[in-house]
N, C-alpha and C positions, 0 to 999 in steps of 0.2 A: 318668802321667795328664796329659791336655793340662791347662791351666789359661789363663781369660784376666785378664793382670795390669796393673796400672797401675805405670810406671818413678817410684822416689824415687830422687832423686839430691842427699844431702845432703854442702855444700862443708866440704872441712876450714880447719883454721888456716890452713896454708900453699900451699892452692887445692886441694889435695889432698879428696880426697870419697867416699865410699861409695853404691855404688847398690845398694838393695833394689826389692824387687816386694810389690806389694800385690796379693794375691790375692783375685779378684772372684766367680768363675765356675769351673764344674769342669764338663768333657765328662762327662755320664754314655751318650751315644748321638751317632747323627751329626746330630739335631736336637734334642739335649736336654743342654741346660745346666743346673745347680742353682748356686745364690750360694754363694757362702763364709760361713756365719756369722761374726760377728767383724770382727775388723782383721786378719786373720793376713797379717805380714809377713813373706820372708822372702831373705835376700842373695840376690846376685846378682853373679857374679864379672867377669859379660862384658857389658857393657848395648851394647855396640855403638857406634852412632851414634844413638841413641835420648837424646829430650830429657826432660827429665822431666813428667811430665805423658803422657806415651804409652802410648798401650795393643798390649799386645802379645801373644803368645802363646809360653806356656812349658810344655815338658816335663818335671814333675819326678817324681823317682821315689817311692818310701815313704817314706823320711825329707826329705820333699819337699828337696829338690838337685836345683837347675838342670841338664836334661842337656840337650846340644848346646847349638845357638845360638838366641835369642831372634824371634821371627818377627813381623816389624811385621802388625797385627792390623785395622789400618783398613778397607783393601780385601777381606777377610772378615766384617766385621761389615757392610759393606754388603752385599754378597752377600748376606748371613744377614736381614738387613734387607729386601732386595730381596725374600726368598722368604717372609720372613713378611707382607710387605704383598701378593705374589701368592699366600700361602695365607690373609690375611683374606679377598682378595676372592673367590678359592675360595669359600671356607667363606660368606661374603656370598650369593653366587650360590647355592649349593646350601640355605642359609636358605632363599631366596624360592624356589628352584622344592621345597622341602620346604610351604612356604608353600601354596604353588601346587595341590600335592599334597594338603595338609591341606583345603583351599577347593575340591577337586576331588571327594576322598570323601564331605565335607559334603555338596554339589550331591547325588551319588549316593545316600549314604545319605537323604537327602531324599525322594530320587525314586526310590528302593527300597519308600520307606512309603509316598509316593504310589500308587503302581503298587501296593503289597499292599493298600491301601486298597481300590481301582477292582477289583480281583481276588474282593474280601473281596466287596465289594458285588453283582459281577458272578457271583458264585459263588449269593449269596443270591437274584439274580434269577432265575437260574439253574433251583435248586432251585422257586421258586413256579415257573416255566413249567411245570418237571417237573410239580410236584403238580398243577399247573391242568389235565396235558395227562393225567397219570393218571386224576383225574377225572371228564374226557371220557371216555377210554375205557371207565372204570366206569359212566357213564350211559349208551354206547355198550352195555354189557352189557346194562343195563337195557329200554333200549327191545328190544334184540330180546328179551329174555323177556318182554317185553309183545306184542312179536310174536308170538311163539308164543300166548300164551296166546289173543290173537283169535283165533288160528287154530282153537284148539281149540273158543272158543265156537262161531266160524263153522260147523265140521265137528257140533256136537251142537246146535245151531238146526237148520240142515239134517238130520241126523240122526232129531230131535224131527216135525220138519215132515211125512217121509216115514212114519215111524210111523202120526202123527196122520191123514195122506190114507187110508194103506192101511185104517186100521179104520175111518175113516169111511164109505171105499166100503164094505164087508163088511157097515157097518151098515145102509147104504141099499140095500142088496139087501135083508137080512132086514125092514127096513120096508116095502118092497112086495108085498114075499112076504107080509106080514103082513095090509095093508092088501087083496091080493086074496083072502085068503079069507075076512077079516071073523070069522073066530073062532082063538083058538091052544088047544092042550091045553097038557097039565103039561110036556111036555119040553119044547116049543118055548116055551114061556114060560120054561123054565128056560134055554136056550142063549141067548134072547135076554137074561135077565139078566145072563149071564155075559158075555156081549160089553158089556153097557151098563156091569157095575162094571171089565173091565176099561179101557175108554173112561176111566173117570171115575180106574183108576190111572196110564195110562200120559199122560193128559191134561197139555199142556205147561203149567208154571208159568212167561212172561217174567218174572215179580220177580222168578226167582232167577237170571235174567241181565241183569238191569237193573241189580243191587249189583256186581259188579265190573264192568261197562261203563263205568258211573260211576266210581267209582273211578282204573279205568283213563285218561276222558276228564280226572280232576280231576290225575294227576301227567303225563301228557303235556300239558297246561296250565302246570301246574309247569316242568317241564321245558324246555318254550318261553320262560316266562318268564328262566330260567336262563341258557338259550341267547342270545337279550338281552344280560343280563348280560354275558356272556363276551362277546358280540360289539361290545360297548360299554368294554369294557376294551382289546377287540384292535385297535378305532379308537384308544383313548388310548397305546397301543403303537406304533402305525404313525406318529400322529402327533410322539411323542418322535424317533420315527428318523426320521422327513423333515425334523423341526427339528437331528438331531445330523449329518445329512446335508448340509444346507443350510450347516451353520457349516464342517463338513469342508471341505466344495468350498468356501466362503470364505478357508479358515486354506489349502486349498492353494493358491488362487490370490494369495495375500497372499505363501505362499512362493516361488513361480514370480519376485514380481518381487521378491523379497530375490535369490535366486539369481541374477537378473538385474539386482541393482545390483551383487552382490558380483563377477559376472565382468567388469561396466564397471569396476567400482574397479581391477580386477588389470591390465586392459590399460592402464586410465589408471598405474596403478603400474610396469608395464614400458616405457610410456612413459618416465615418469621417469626409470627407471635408466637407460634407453638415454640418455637426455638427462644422467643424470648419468656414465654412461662417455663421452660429446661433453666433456661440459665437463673431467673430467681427462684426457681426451688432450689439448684445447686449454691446460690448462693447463701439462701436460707437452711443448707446443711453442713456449708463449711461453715458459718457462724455457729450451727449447734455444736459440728465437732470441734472449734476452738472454745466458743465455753464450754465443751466438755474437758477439754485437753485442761482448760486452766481451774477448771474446775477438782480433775486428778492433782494437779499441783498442789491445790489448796492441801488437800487427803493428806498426801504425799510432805507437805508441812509437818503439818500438824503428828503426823503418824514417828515423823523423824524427832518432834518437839519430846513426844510421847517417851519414844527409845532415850533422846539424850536425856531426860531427868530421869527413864530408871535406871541406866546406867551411872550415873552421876548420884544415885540415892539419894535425890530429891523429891521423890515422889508422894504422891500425897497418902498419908496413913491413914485413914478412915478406918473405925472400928466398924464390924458387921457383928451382928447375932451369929451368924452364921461359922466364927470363929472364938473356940473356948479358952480364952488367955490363962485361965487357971491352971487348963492341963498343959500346954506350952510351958507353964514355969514347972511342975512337977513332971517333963517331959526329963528322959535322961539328955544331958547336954549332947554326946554323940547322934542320939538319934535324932534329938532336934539341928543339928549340923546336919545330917543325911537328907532330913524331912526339908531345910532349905533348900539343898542343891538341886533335889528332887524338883521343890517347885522351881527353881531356876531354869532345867530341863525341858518342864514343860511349857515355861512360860516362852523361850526360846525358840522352841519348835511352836507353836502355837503363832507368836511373831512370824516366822518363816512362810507360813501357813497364808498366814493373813495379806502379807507383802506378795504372795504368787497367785493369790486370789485379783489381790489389787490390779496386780501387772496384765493377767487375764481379764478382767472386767473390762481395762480400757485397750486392750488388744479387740474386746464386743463389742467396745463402743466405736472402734475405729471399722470394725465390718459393719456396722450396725450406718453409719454414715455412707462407706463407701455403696452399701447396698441398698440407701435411700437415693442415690446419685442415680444410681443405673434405674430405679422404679420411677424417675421424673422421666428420665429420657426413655423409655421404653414405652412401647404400642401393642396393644393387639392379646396373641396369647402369649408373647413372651414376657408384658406386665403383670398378667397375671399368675404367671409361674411366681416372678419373681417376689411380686405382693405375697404369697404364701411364703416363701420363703424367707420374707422380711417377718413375717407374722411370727413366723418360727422363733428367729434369732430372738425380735423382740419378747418372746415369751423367756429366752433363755437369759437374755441380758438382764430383764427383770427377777428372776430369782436368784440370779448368779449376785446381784445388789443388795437382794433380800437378807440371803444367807449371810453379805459376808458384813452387815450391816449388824446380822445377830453373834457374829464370831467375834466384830471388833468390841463388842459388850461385853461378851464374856472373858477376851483378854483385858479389859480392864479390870473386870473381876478378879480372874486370880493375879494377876499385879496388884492390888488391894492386899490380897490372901497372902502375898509372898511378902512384901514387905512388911504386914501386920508378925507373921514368924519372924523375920531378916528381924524388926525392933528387940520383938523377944530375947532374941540368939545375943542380939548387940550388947543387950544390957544385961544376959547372964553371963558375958564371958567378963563382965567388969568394967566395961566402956562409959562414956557419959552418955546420960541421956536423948544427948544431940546427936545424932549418926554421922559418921562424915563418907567419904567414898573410905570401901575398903576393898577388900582381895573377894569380900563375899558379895561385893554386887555383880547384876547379869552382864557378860558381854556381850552387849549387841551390838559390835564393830562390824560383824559380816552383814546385818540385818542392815546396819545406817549404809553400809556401802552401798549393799543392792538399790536400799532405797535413793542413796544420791547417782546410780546409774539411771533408775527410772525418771526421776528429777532432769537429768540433763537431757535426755533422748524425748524427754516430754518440752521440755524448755527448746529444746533443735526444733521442734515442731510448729512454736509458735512462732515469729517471721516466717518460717513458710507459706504457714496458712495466713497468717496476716496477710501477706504478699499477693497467694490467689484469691482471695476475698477482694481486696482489692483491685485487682485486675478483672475479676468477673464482675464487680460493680462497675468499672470504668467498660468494657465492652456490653453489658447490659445497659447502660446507660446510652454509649451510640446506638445501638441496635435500637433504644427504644425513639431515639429522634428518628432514623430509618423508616420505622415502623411508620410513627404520626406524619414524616414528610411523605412517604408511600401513603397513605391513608386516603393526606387530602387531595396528591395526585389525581388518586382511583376515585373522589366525588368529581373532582371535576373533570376528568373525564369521560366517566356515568355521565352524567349531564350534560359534554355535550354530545357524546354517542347518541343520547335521547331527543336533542334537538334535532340533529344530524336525523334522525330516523322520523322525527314529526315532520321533516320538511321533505326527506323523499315519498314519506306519502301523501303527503300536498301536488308533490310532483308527479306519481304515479298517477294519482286521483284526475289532475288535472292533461293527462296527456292520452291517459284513458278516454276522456272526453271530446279530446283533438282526432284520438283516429274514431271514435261513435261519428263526426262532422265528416271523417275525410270518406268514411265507408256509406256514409245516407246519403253525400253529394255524390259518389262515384254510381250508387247504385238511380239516382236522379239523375245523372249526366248519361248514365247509360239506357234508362228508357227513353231520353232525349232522342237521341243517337238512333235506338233503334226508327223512332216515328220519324226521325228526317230520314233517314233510309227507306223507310215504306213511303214518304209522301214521294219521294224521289223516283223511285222506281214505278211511281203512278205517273207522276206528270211528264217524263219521258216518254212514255210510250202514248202519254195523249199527245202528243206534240208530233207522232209520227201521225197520227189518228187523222189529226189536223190537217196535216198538209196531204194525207190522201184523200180527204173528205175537201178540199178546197180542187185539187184535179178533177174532182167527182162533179165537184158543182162548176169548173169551166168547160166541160164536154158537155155535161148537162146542157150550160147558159148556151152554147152553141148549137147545140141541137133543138132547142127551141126556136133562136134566131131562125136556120132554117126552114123549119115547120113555118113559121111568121110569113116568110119569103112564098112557099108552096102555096099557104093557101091564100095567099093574095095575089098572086098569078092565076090561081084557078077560078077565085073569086073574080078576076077582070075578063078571064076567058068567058065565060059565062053570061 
């Protein structure tokens, strides 16, 4: 079983000492440790190179005994450290979006019982439109059997009416018949009695159509008043929904311009990052041009190290093939004196050469920067002008390296070539073998100058650019919190723009519904309306019908009485 121990290393008398393990920790998985109760110590025959005080790891077996070798434990414990501080913050991170989750179902369950509230209510309103609309159509039943029933008066007034004509004619025949002969016997007194009591049964009584007429006029009275009613509750209905209509089209129009700050904010937000991917490229090419810049410096060392040992005729002598020391020494001394100065000449210029090459390369390298600056920030077709035109330089800057890469070679070569002649010259004029500076080595004082001009102008360079490097990391850096507190701004208010828009169309949905009720009861209230208007204008004018047909029948009833009277005087004359 692994185990993680602490090394005791206790010294003997005579330096001599014993190392045990204080056992801490016991693997029981590949991320689960348990402590060791205890002190439990126990040898340890091999501690290594392990100090005391070190923690390490040991494999021992059941009677715990150290097996193999001891494993320095440090750079595992941080490892193990490493993953429990990236599984706190795990475990951190999935708290709050558990958080997150808990404050989410909250919201919902909320608005679960909101919504079954509005349901509950809308259910119960519901239900009254029903009953109000059943109702109606129960009253609707109503009137037409009061329809009918006029009908029927109408048909037995009419009915009554025709009767009453025809026996009245019948009577007024036998009254003339009566009156031309001035006298009746027993049967004709008897038939005209018979006609006169029937007269007197079939004789119309209006008061017993004058009690339901009434009636009838007293609950279509009723009725209209009801009708009222309803119609003054289906105003207080229309009016609820032109005010729930009215706040709609406000909360939509309130939403129109959320929705329209929230897609400003996101392009102002894509602004941003684009402006923050500008600033880490910028930032990413001021760090190139300062390792470049310090990178010229290095060149720029070395190239001055170079000058001050040939001047100093220090330089390294390396023999080549390429140089025949035999004809050098059988060279005449004069010409071998020309043939040095000669290489001096050109070694000089050659230098010169190489230092304006230099100075040009990183004069490229600073366009070459400046004109990756402008290709981060640039859009459209003026990026890609400029991308060709980076393409360009960088082909230029690339060979202008190449070249002077192959030049600084070959000025080492002939600085090899000049001083392998410079030794020859040295030791044919009679000198020691050792060279020291003389009148014949190269002056490269104008060469070391120029290059400590470029040295300082490259050196002025560097806090500058350290400085905006700095500064564009430090505003790169607010920009990019900007950025992520803008971000989460723009979800959460997505989200609730999107709540905001599921609940106006709950509200649409549901008010849409309100005026379908207010439009089926209005166009119901209205054929109400109409059939009490039509019963209305019937039983008015039965009600005149009435009482001309009751005048009808007390002339009538009197002119019977009469006839009663006549023929009972004639019948006693007789």
């Amino acid at each position: 079983m692994l185990y993680l121990a602490e090394v005791l290393k206790k010294s003997g008398v005579f330096g001599s000492g014993k190392t045990e393990l204080r056992l801490l920790a016991s693997q029981r998985g590949e991320y689960n440790w348990v402590p060791v109760p205890g002190d439990d110590v126990v040898p340890a025959d091999d501690s290594g190179n392990f100090n005391s005080g070190a923690l390490v790891f040991a494999d021992l077996n059941a009677s715990k005994q150290v097996q193999g070798s001891l494993k320095e434990a440090s750079g595992q414990l941080v490892k193990i450290l490493q993953n429990f501080s990236r599984f706190q913050e795990k475990f951190k991170t999935q708290e709050e979006e558990i958080e997150q989750w808990k404050q989410s179902l909250t919201y919902q369950s909320q608005e679960l019982n909101r919504r079954e509230m509005e349901m509950e209510a809308h259910r119960e309103e519901v239900d009254n439109v029903q009953q109000e609309l059943a109702r109606l159509e129960a009253k609707q039943g109503e009137i037409e059997a009061q329809q009918g029933e006029i009908d029927r008066l109408r048909q037995e007034v009419e009915q009554s009416r025709q009767d009453l004509e025809s026996a009245w004619t019948q009577l007024q025949g036998e009254r003339e018949e009566l009156q031309g002969s001035g006298s009746i016997d027993a049967e004709q007194a008897s038939s005209l009695q018979q006609w006169l009591d029937y007269l007197a049964e079939v004789m119309l009584e209006p008061q017993e159509l004058q009690e339901p007429l009434t009636r009838m006029q007293e609950q279509l009275t009723a009725q209209e008043a009801w009708l009222e009613e309803r119609r003054t509750q289906l105003d207080d209905w229309r009016h609820q929904a032109q005010e729930r209509q009215s706040q709609l089209d406000e909360a939509v129009q309130d939403l129109d311009r959320g929705w329209g700050e929230w897609h400003q904010s996101q392009l102002d937000l894509a602004g941003k990052r684009t402006d923050m991917a500008v600033r880490e490229r910028l930032v990413g090419v001021k760090e190139d041009l300062l390792q470049g810049v310090r990178t010229q410096l290095n060149a720029l060392d070395e190239m001055a190290a170079q000058m001050s040992s040939l001047s100093s005729g220090t330089a390294a002598t390396a023999t080549g093939a390429d140089v025949d020391l035999s004809e050098l020494e059988r060279m005449p001394l004069n010409n071998l004196q020309e043939r040095v100065r000669q290489l001096q000449n050109e070694l000089e210029t050659g230098m010169r050469l190489v230092i304006d090459e230099q100075e040009e390369l990183m004069l490229q390298r600073l366009d070459l920067n400046e004109l990756e600056a402008k290709v981060a920030r640039a859009s459209g077709d003026d990026r890609t002008s400029l991308e060709a035109e980076l393409a360009d330089l960088q082909e230029s800057y690339g060979f202008l390296n190449d070249t002077l890469v192959g030049q600084r070679r070959s000025l080492r070569e002939r600085e090899r070539i000049m001083n392998q002649h410079q030794s020859v010259l040295w030791r044919r004029l009679g000198n020691p073998p050792e060279p020291v500076s003389s009148g014949g080595t190269v002056d490269v004082s104008p060469v070391l100058s120029r290059l400590g001009e470029q040295q300082q102008r490259l050196q002025q360079q560097v806090p500058t650019l350290e400085g905006e490097v700095d500064s564009l990391r430090r505003e790169l850096e607010e920009l990019r919190g900007q950025v992520e507190q803008e971000a989460t701004a723009g979800e959460g208010q997505l989200q609730e723009l999107k709540d905001r828009d599921r609940q106006l169309r709950d509200q649409r949905a549901e008010i849409a519904q309100t005026w379908g009720r207010v439009n089926a009861y209005q166009e119901l209230l209205d054929a109400l309306r109409d059939r009490l208007t039509h019963l209305r204008e019937t039983t008015d004018p039965l009600a005149g019908s009435l009482e001309h047909l009751q005048e009808l029948a007390n002339s009538q009833q009197n002119a019977v009485t009469q006839l009663q009277e006549v023929v009972g005087h004639l019948t006693a004359a007789e």
